[in-house]
PDB file of N, CA, C and O in Angstrom:
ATOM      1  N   UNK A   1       0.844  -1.173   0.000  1.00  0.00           N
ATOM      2  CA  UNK A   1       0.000   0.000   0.000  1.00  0.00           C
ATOM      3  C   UNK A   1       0.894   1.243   0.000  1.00  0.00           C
ATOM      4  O   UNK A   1       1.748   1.270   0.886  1.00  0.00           O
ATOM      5  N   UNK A   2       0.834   2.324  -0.889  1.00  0.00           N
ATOM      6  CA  UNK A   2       1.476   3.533  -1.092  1.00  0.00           C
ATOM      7  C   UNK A   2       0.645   4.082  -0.147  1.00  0.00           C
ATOM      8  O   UNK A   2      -0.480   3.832   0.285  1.00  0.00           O
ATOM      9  N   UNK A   3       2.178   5.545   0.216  1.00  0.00           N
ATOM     10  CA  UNK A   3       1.486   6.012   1.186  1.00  0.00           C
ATOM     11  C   UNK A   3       0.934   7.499   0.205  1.00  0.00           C
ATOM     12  O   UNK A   3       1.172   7.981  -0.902  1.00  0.00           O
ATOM     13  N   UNK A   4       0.325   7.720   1.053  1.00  0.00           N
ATOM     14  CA  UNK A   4      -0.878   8.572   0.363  1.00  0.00           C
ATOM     15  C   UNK A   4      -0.136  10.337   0.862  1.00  0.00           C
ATOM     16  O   UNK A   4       0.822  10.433   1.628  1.00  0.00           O
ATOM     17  N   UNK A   5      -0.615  11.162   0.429  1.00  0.00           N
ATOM     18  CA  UNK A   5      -0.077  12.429   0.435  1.00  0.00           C
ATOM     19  C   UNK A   5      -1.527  13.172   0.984  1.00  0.00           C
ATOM     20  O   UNK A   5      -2.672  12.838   0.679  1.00  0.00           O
ATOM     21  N   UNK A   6      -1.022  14.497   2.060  1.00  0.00           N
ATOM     22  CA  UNK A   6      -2.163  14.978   2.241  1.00  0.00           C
ATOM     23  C   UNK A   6      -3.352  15.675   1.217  1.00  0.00           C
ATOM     24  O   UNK A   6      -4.553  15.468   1.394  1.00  0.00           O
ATOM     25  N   UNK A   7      -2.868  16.441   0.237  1.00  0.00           N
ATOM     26  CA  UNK A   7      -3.394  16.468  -1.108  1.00  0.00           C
ATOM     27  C   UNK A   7      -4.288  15.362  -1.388  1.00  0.00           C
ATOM     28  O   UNK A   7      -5.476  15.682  -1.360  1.00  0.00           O
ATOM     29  N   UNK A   8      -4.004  13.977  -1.688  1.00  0.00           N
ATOM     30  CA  UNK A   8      -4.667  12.927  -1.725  1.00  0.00           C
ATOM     31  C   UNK A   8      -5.835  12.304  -1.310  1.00  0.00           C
ATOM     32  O   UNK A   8      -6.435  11.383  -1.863  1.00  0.00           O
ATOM     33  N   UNK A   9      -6.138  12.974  -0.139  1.00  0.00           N
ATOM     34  CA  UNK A   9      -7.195  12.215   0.568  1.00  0.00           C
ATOM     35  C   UNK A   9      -8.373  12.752   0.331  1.00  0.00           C
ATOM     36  O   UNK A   9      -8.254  13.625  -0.528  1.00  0.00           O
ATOM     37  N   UNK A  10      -9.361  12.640   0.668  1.00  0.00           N
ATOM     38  CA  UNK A  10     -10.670  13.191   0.321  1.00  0.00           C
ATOM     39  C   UNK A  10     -10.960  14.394   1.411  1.00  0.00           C
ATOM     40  O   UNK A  10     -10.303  14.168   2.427  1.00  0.00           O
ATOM     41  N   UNK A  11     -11.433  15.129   1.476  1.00  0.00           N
ATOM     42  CA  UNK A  11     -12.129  16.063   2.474  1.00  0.00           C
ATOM     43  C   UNK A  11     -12.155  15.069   3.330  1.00  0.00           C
ATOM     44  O   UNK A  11     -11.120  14.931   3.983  1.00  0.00           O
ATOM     45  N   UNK A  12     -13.504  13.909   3.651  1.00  0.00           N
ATOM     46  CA  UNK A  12     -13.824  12.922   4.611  1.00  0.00           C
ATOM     47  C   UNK A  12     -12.360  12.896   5.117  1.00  0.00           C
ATOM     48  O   UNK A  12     -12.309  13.257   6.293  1.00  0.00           O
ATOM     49  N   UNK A  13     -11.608  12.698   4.788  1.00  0.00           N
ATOM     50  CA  UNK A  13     -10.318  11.758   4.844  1.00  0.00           C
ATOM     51  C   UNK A  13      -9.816  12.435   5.972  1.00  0.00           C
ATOM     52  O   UNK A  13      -9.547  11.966   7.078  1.00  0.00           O
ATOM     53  N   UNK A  14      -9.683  14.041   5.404  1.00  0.00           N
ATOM     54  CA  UNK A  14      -8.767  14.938   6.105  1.00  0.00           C
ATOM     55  C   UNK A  14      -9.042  14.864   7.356  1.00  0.00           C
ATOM     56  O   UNK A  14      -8.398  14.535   8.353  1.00  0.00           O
ATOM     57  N   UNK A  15     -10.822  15.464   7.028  1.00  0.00           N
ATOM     58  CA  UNK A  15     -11.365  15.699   8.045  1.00  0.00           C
ATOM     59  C   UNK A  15     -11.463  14.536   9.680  1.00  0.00           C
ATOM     60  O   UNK A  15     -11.571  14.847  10.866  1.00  0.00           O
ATOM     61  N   UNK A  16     -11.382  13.453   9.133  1.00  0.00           N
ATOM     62  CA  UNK A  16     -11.246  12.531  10.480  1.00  0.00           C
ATOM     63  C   UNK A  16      -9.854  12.285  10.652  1.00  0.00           C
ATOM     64  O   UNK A  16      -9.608  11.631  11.665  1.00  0.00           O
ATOM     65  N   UNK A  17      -8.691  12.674   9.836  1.00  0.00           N
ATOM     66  CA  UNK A  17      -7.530  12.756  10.440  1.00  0.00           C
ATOM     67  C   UNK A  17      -7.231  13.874  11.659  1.00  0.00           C
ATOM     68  O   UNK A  17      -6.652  13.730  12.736  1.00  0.00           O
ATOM     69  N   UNK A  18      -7.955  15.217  10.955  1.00  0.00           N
ATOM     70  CA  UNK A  18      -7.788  15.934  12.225  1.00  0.00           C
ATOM     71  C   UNK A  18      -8.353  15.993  13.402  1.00  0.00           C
ATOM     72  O   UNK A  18      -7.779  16.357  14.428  1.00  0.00           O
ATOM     73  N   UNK A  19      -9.466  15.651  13.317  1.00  0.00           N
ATOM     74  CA  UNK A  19     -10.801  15.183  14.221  1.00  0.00           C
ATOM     75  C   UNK A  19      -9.622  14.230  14.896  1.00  0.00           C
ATOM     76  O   UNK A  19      -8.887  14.850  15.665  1.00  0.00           O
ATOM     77  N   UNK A  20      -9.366  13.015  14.754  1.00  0.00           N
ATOM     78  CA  UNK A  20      -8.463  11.941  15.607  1.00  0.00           C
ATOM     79  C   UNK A  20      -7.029  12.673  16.589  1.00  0.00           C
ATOM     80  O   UNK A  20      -6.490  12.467  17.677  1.00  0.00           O
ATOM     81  N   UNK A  21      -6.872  13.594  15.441  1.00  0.00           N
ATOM     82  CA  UNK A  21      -5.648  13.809  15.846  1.00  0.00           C
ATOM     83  C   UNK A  21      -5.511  15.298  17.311  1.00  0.00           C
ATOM     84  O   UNK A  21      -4.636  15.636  18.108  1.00  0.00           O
ATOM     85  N   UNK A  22      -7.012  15.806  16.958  1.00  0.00           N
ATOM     86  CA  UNK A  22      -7.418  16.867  17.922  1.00  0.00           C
ATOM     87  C   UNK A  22      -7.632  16.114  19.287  1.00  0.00           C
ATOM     88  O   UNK A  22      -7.193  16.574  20.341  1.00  0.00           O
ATOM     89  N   UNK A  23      -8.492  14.659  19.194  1.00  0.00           N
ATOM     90  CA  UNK A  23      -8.987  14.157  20.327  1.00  0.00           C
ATOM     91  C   UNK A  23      -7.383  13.517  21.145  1.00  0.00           C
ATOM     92  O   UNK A  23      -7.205  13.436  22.360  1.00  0.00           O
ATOM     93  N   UNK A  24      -6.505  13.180  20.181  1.00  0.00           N
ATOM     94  CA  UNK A  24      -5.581  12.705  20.998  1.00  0.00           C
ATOM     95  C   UNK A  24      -4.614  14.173  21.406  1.00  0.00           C
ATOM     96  O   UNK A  24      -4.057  13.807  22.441  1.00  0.00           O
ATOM     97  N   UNK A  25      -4.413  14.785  21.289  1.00  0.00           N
ATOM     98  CA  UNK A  25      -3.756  15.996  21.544  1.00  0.00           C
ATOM     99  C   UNK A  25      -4.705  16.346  23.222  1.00  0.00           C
ATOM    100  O   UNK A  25      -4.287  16.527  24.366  1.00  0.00           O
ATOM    101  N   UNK A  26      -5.878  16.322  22.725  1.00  0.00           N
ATOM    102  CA  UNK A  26      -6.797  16.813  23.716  1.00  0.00           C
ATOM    103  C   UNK A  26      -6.534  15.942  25.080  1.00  0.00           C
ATOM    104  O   UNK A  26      -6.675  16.508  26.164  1.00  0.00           O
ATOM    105  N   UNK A  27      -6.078  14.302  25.011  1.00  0.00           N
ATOM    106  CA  UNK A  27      -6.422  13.759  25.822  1.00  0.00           C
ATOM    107  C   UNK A  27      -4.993  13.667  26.398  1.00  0.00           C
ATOM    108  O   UNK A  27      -4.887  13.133  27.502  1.00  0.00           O
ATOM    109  N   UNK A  28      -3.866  14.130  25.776  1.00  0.00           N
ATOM    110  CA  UNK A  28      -2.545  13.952  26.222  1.00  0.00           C
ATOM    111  C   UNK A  28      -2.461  15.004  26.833  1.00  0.00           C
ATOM    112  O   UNK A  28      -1.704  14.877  27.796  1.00  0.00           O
ATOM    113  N   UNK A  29      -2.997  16.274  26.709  1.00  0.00           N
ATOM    114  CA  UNK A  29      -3.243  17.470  27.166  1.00  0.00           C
ATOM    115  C   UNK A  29      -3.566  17.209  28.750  1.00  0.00           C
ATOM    116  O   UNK A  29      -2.642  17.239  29.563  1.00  0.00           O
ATOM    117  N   UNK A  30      -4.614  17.008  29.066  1.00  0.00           N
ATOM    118  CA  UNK A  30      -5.475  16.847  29.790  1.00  0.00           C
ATOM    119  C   UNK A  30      -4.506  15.640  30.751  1.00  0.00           C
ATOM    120  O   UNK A  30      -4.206  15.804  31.933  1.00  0.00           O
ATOM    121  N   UNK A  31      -4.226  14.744  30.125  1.00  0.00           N
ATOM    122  CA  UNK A  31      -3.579  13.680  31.279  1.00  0.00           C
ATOM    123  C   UNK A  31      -2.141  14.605  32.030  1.00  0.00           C
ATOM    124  O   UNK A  31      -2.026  14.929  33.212  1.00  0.00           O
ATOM    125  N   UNK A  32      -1.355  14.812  31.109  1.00  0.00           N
ATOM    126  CA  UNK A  32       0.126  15.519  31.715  1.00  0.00           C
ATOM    127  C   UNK A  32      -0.483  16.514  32.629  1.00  0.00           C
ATOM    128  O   UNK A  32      -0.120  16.388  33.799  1.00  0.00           O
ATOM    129  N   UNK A  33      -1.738  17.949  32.263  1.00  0.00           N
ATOM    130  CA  UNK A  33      -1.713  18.404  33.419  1.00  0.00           C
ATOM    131  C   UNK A  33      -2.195  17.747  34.639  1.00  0.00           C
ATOM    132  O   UNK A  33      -1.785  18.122  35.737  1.00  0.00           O
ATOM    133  N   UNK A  34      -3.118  16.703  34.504  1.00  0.00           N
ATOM    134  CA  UNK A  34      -3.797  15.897  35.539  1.00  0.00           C
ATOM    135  C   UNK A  34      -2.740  15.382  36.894  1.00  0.00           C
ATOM    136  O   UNK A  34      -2.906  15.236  38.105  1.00  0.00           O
ATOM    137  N   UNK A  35      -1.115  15.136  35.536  1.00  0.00           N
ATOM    138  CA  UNK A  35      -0.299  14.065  36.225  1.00  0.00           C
ATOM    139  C   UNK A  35       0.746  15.286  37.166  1.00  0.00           C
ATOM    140  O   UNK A  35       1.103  15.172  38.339  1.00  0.00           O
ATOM    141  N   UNK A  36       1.006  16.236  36.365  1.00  0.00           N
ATOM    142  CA  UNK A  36       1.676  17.864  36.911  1.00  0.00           C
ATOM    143  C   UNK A  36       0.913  18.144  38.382  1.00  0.00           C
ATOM    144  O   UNK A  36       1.531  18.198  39.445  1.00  0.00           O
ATOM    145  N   UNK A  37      -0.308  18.284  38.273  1.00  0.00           N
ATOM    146  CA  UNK A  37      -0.599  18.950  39.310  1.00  0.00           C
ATOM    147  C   UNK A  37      -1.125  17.961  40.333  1.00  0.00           C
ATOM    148  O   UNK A  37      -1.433  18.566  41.360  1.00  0.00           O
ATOM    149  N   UNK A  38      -1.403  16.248  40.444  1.00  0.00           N
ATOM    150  CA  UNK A  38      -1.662  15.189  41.204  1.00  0.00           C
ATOM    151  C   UNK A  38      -0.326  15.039  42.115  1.00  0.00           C
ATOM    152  O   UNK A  38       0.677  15.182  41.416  1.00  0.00           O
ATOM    153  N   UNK A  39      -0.023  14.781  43.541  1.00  0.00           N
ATOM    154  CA  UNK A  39       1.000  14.809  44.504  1.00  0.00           C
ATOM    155  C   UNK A  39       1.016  13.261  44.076  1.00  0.00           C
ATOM    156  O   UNK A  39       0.144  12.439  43.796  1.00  0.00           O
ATOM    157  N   UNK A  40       2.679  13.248  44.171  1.00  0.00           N
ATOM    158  CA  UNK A  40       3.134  11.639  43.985  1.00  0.00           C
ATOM    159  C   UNK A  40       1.978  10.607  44.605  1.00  0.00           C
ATOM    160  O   UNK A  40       1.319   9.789  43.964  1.00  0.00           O
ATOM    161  N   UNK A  41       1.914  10.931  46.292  1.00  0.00           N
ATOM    162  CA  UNK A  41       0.866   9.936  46.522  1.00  0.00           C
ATOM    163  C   UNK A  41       0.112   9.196  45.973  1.00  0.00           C
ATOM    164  O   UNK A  41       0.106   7.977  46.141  1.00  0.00           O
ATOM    165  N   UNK A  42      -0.856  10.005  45.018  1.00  0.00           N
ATOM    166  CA  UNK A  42      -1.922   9.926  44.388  1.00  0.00           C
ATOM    167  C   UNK A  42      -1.535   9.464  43.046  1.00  0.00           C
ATOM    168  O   UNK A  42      -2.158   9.625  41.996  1.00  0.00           O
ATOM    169  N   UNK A  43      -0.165   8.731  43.281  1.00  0.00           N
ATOM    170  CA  UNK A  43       0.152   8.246  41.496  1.00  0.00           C
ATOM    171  C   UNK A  43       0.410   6.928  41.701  1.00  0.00           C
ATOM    172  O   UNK A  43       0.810   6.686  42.839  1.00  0.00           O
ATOM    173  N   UNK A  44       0.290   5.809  40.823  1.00  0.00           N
ATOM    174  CA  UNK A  44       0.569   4.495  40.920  1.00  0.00           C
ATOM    175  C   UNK A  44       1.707   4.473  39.817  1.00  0.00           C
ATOM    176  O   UNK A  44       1.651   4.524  38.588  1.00  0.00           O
ATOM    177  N   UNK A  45       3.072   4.351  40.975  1.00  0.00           N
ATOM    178  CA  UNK A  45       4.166   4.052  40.093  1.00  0.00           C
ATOM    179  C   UNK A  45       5.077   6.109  39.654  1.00  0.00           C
ATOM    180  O   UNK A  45       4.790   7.306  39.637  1.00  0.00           O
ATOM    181  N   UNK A  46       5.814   5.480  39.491  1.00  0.00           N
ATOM    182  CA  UNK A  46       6.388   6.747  38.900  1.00  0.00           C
ATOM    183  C   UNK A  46       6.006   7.872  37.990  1.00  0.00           C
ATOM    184  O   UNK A  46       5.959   7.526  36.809  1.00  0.00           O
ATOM    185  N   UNK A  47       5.668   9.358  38.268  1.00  0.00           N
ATOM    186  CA  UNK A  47       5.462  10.422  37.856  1.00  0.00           C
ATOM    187  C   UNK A  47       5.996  10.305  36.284  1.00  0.00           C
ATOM    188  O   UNK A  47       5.421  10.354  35.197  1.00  0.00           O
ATOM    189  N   UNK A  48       7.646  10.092  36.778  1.00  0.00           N
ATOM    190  CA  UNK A  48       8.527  10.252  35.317  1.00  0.00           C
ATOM    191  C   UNK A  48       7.959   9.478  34.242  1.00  0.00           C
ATOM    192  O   UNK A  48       7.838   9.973  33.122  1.00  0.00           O
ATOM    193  N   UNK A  49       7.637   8.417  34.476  1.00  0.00           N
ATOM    194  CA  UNK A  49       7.333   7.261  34.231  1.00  0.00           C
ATOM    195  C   UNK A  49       6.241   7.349  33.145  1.00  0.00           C
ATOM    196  O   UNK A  49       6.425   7.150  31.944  1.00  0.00           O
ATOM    197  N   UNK A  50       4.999   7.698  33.784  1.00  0.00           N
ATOM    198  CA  UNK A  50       3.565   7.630  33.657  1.00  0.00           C
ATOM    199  C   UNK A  50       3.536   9.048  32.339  1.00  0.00           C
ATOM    200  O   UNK A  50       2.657   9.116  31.479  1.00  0.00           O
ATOM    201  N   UNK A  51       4.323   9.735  32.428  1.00  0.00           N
ATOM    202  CA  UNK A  51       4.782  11.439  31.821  1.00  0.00           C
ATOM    203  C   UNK A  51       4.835  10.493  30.144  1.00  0.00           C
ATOM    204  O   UNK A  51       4.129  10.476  29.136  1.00  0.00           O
ATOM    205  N   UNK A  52       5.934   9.889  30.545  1.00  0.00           N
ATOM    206  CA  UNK A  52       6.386   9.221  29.091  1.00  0.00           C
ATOM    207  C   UNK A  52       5.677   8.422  28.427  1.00  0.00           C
ATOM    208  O   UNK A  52       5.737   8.314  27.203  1.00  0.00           O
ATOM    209  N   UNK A  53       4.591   7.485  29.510  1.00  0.00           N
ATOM    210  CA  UNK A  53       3.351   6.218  28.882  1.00  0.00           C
ATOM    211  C   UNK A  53       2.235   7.236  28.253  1.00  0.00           C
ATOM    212  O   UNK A  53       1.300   6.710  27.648  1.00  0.00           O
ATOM    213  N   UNK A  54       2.272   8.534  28.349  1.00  0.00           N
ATOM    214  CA  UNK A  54       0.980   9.855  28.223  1.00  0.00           C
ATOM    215  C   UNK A  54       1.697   9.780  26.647  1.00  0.00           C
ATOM    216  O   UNK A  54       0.785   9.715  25.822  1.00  0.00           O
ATOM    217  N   UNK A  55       3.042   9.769  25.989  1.00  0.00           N
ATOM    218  CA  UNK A  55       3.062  10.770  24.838  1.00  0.00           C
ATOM    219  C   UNK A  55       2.844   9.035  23.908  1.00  0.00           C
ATOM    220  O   UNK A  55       2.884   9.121  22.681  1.00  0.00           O
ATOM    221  N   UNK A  56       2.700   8.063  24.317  1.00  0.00           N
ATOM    222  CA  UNK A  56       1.963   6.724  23.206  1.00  0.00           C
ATOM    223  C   UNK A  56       0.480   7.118  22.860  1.00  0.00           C
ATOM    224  O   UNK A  56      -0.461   6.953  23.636  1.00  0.00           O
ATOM    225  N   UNK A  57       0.374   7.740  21.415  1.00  0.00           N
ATOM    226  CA  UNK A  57      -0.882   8.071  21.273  1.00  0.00           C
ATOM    227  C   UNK A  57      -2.371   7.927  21.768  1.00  0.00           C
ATOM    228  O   UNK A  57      -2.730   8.895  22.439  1.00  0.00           O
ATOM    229  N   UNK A  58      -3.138   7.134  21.628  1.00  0.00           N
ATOM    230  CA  UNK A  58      -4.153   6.889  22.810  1.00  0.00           C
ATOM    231  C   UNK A  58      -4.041   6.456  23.618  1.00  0.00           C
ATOM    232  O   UNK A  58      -3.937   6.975  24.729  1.00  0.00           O
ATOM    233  N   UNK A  59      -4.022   5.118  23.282  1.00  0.00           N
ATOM    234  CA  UNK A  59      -3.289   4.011  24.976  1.00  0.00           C
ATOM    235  C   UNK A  59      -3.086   5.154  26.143  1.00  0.00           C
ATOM    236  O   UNK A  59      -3.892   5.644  26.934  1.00  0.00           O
ATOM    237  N   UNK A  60      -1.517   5.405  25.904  1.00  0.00           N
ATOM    238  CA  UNK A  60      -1.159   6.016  26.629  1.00  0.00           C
ATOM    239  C   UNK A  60      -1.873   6.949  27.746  1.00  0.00           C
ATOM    240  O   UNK A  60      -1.681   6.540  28.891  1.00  0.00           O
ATOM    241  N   UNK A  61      -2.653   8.112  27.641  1.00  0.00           N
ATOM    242  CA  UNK A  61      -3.288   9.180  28.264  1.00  0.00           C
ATOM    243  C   UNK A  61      -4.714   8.189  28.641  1.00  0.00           C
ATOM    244  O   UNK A  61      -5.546   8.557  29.470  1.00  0.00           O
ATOM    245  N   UNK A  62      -4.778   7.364  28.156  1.00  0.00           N
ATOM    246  CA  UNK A  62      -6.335   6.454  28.206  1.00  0.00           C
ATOM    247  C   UNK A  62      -5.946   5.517  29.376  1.00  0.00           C
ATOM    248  O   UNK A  62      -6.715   5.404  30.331  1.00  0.00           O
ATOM    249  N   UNK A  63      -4.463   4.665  29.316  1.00  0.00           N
ATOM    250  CA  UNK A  63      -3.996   3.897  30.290  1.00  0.00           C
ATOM    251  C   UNK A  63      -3.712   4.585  31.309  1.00  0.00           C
ATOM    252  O   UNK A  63      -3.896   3.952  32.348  1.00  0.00           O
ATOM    253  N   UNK A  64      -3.147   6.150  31.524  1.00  0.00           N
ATOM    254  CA  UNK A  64      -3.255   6.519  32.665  1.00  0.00           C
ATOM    255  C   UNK A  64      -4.383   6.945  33.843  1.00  0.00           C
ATOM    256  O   UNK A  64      -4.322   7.220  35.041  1.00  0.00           O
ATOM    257  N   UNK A  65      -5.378   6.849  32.896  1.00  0.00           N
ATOM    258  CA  UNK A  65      -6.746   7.221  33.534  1.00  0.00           C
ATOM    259  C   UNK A  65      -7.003   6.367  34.043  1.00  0.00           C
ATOM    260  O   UNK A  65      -7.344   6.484  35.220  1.00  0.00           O
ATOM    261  N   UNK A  66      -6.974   5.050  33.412  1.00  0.00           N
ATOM    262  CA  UNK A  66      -7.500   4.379  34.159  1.00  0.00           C
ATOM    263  C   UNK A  66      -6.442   3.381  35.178  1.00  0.00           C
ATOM    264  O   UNK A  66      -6.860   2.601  36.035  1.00  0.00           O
ATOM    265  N   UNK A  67      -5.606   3.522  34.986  1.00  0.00           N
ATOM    266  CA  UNK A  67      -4.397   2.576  36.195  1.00  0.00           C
ATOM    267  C   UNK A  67      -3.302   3.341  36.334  1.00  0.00           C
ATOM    268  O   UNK A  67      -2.147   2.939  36.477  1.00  0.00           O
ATOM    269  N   UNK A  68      -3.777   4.720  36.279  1.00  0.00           N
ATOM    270  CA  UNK A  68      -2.087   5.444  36.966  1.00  0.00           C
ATOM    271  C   UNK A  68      -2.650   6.496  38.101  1.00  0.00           C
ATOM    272  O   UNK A  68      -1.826   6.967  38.885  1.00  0.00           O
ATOM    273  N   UNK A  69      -4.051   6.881  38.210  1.00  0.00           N
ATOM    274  CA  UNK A  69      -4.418   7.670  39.265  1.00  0.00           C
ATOM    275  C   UNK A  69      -5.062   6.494  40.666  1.00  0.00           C
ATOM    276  O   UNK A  69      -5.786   5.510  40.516  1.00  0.00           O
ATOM    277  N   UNK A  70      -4.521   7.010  41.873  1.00  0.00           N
ATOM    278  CA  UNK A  70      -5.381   6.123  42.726  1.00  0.00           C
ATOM    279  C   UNK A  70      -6.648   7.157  43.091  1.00  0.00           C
ATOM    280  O   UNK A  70      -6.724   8.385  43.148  1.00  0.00           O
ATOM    281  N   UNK A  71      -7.647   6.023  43.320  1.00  0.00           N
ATOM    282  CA  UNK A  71      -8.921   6.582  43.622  1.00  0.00           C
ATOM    283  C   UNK A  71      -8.627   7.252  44.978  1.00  0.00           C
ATOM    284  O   UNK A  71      -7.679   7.022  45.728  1.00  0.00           O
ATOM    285  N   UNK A  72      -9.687   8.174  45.145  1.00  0.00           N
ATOM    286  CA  UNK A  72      -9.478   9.531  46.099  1.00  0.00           C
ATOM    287  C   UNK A  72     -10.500   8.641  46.951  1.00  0.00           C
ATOM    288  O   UNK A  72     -11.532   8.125  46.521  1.00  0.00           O
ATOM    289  N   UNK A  73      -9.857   8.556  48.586  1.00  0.00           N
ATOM    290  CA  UNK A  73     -10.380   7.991  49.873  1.00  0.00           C
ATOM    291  C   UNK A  73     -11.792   8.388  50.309  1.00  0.00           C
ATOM    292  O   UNK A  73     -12.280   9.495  50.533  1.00  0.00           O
ATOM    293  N   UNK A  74     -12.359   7.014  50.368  1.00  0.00           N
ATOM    294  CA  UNK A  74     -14.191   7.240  50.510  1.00  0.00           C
ATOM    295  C   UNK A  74     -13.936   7.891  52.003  1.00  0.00           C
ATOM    296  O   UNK A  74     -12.927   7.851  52.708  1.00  0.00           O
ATOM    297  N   UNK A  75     -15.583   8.678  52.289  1.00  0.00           N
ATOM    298  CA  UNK A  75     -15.605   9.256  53.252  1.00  0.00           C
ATOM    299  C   UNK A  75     -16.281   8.508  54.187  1.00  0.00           C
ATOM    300  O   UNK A  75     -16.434   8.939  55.329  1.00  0.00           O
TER     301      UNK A  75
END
């Protein structure tokens, strides 16, 4: 399969490339400050760590949500 050129693609095409590419920006966004401003405590496993598993395109910021924050203590 050739790779295709942005020129190439259809409107549709573009358009859900950037659409994808906004939501992952958005969600890597959103995790690093989550992980910046969360006190070590409140992290499972290393800060440094978890920083670097955030920039693997979805996974990443998606895996920290769900197994890198500990849940906040019932009352």
């Amino acid at each position: 399969m050739a790779r295709r050129r942005w020129r190439e693609l259809t409107p549709a095409q573009q358009t859900a490339v950037l659409t994808l590419g906004a939501v992952q920006l958005s969600l890597a966004a959103t995790a690093w400050t989550d992980l910046a401003r969360r006190p070590a405590a409140a992290v499972n496993g290393p800060k440094a760590g978890w920083a670097a598993v955030v920039a693997v395109n979805f996974f990443g910021p998606l895996a920290y949500f769900r197994w890198g924050r500990r849940s906040a203590p019932a009352d």
